[in-house]
N, C-alpha and C positions, 0 to 999 in steps of 0.2 A: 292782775292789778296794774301793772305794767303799759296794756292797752287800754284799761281806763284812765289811766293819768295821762298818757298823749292824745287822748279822743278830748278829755275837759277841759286840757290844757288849750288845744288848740281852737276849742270855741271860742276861748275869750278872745281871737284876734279880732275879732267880729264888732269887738265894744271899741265904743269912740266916747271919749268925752262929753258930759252932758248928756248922758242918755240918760234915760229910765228902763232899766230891763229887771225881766224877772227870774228867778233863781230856783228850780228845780229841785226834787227831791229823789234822794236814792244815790247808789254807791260811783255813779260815774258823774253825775251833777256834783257829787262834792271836792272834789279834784278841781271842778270849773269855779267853786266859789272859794276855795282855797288862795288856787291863781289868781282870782279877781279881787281877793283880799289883799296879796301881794303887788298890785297893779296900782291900788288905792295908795299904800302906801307910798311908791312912787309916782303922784302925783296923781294919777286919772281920777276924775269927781266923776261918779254917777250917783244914780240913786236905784236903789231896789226894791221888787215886790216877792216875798216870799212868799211860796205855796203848802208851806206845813209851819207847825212850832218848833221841829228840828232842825231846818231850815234857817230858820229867823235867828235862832240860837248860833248857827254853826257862822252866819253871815256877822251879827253881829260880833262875837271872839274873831271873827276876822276885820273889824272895824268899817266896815259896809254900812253906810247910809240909806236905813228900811224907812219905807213908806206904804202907805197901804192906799191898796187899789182903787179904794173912791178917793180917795184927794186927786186921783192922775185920769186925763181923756183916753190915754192910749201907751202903750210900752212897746219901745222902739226893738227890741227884742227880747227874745226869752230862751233862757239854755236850759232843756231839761232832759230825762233819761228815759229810758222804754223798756218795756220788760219785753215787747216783741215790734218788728218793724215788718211787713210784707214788701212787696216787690211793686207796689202802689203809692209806697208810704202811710197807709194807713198802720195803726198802732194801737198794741193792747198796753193799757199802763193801770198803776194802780199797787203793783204789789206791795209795793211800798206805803200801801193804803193814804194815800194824798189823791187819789185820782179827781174828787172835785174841785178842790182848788185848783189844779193843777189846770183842769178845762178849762176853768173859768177865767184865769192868768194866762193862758193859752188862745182865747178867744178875744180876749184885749191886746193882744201882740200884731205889731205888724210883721216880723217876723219871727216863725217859730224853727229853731236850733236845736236837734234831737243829737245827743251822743250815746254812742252803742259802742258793746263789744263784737268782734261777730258772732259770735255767738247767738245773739239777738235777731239776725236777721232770719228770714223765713219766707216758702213762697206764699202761703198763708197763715192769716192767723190763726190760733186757737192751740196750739202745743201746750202756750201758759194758759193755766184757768182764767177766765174774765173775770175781773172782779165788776162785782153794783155793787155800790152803794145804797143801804134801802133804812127806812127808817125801823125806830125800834116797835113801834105801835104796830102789835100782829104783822110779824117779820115774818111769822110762819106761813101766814095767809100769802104774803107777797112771793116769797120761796114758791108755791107752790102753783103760782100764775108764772114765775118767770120758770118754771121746769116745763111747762106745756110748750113754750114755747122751742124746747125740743132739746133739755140739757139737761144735767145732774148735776143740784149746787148743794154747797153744805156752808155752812158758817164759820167763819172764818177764826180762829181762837188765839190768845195772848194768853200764855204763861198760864194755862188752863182754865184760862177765864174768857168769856168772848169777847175779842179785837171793838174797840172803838173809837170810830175817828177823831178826827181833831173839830168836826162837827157834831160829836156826838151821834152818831150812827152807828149800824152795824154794816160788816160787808160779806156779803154771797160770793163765794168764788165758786163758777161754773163754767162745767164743763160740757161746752158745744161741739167738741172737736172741730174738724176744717171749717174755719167764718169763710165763706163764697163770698157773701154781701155785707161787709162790717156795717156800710152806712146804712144798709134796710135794717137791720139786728140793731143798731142804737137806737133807733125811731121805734122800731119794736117793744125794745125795750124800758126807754125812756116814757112811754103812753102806759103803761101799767101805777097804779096808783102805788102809790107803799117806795117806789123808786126815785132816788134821791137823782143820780147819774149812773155812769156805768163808764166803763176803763176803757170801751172804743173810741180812737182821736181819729174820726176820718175825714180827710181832706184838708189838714189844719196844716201838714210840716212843711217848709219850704226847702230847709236841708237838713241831711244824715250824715253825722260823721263817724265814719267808722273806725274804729282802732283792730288791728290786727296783733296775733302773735308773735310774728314776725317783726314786729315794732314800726309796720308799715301805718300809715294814715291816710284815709279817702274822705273825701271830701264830694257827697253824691246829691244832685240837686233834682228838685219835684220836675217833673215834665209837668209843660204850662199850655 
């Protein structure tokens, strides 16, 4: 826990006054909007775009200034968390079941700010299951178009009952073992009907911060 609190903490040096950034979901994002709630208090005004209803919650008890995504052109940064990072920066995200907002707040950013533990790093992805996003209408039918394409997914479940998003969806978590090609496998996946999104971020981070056990912190940037 330790190295998530110095991986979130240290995103927020990144925020300057007046910005618009958006705030991440999952257990090293909220370290970052804790600090950024304490930052607030001494003086820095921003505004923020949250990517869940936990999120929104946890920003506002931290007194954060939320806005939502259509009222703003663009968001000057975004910190949020990965369930895996590859040696490309590509990224499986989602277990936290937020993965579409999260894109979609992710794809209006000029820069995107991943904090990890190490944990999270990997030479490829796929260790954690992918999660998609798929809709509820013959979920089974979709299930079994995204298994051809070469995985074993099962449906995702809450307190015995099936997991649904904050869009009202269900999610597939599958298992493709080694992703080779995250960005062919999104478009893959993405082109199947019944599919909402999917938990692959590629080509979107600009930086990974890493926290270590050792209480060391890296600060690793995209090759351009």
């Amino acid at each position: 826990m330790e190295a998530k609190r110095l991986t979130g903490e240290k995103a927020t040096e990144y925020i300057k006054s007046d910005m618009i950034i958006g705030l991440g979901t999952g257990s090293t994002a909220y370290y970052a909007i804790k600090k950024v709630g304490e930052l607030v208090k001494t003086g820095l005004k921003i505004k923020a775009v949250p990517t869940s209803k936990e999120t929104a919650q946890l920003a506002a008890e931290a007194g954060i200034e939320l806005v939502e995504l259509a009222e703003v052109d663009k968001l000057d940064l975004t910190i949020d968390g990965a369930d895996e990072v590859d040696q490309n920066f590509n990224l499986i995200k989602g277990g936290g079941g937020a993965l579409l907002r999260e894109k979609i707040v992710a794809s209006a950013t000029e820069k995107l700010i991943i904090v990890v533990d190490e944990s999270k790093l990997v030479d490829y992805l796929g260790d954690f299951d992918l999660p998609v996003e798929v809709t509820k209408f013959s979920w089974q039918y979709t299930k079994r178009m995204i298994e051809k394409l070469g995985c074993t997914a099962k449906l995702r479940q809450a307190n015995q009952n099936k997991y649904i998003t904050d869009n009202d969806n269900y999610i597939l978590d599958c298992d493709f073992g080694k992703i080779k090609d995250p960005a062919g496998l999104a478009l893959k996946l993405n082109q199947l009907p019944g599919v909402v999104e999917n938990g692959i971020f590629a080509g979107m981070t600009d930086l990974v911060i890493v926290g270590y056990k050792n209480g060391q912190v890296k600060v690793l940037k995209a090759q351009s």
